[in-house]
Structure formats: structure tokens, C-alpha cells
C-alpha positions as CSV (number, residue, x, y, z in Angstrom):
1,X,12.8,-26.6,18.6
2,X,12.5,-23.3,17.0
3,X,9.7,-22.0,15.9
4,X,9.0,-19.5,12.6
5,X,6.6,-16.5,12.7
6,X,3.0,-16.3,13.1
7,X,2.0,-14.5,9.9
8,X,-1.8,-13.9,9.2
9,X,-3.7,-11.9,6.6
10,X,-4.6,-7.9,7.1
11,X,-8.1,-7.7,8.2
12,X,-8.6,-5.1,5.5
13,X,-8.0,-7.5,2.5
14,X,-11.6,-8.6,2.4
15,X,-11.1,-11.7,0.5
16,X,-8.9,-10.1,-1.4
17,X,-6.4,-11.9,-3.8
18,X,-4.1,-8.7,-3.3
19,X,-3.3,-8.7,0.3
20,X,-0.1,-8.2,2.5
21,X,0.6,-10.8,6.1
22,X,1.8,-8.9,9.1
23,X,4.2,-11.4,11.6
24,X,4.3,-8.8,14.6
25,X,6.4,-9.0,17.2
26,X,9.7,-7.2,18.3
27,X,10.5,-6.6,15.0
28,X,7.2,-6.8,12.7
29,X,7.6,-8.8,9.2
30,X,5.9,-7.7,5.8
31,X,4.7,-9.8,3.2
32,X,3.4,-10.2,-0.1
33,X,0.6,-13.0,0.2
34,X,1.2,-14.4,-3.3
35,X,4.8,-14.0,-3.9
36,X,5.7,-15.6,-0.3
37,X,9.3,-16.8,-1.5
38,X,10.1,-13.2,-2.5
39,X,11.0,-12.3,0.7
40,X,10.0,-9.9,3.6
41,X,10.3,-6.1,4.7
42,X,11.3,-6.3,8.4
43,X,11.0,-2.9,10.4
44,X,10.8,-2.6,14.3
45,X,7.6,-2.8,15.9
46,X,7.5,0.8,17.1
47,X,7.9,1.7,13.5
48,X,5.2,-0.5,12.2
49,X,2.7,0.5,15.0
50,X,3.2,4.3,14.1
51,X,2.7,3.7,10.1
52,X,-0.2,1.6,11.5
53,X,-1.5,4.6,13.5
54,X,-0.8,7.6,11.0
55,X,-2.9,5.6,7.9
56,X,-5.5,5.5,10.3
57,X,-5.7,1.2,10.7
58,X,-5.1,0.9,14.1
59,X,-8.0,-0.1,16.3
């Protein structure tokens, strides 16, 4: 069986309509919460952890 990836909101949405999902793992997958079906940005998970770290989200 194969199995898809785990996407969940950004903490930082609030409630948000307007809010990105995060699927992290090797390579970390960006999306659009309500436009799904429009596709993803993929980017290595180094990558993604340093623009996580230089905007100041990481925790």
C-alpha cells in the first residue's frame, strides 16, 4: 500500500481562511489550503528548514 503525505495546517494561520499546509519530510511539500488541486511547491527539507529559521518561525 502506498501511502500519500501527511499535510497539516501552519500553526500561524489562526483560523485563518488564508493559510498554507506544510507535508515535511525529505523533501517538504507546499500548499495552498483552498486551491488544493492547483498543485504543490516541493523543496528539500534543508531548504525549507532554513527559510523556516531565517523568517523567524522555527521553534
Amino acid at each position: 500500500m502506498v501511502y500519500g503525505p501527511e499535510w497539516h495546517k501552519s500553526s500561524y494561520s489562526a483560523g485563518s481562511e488564508n493559510c498554507v499546509e506544510v507535508a515535511e519530510g525529505r523533501v517538504t511539500g507546499v500548499r495552498d489550503t483552498q486551491y488544493r488541486n492547483l498543485g504543490r511547491l516541493d523543496v528539500p527539507a534543508g531548504e525549507w528548514a532554513a527559510l523556516v529559521t531565517s523568517v523567524g518561525m522555527a521553534e
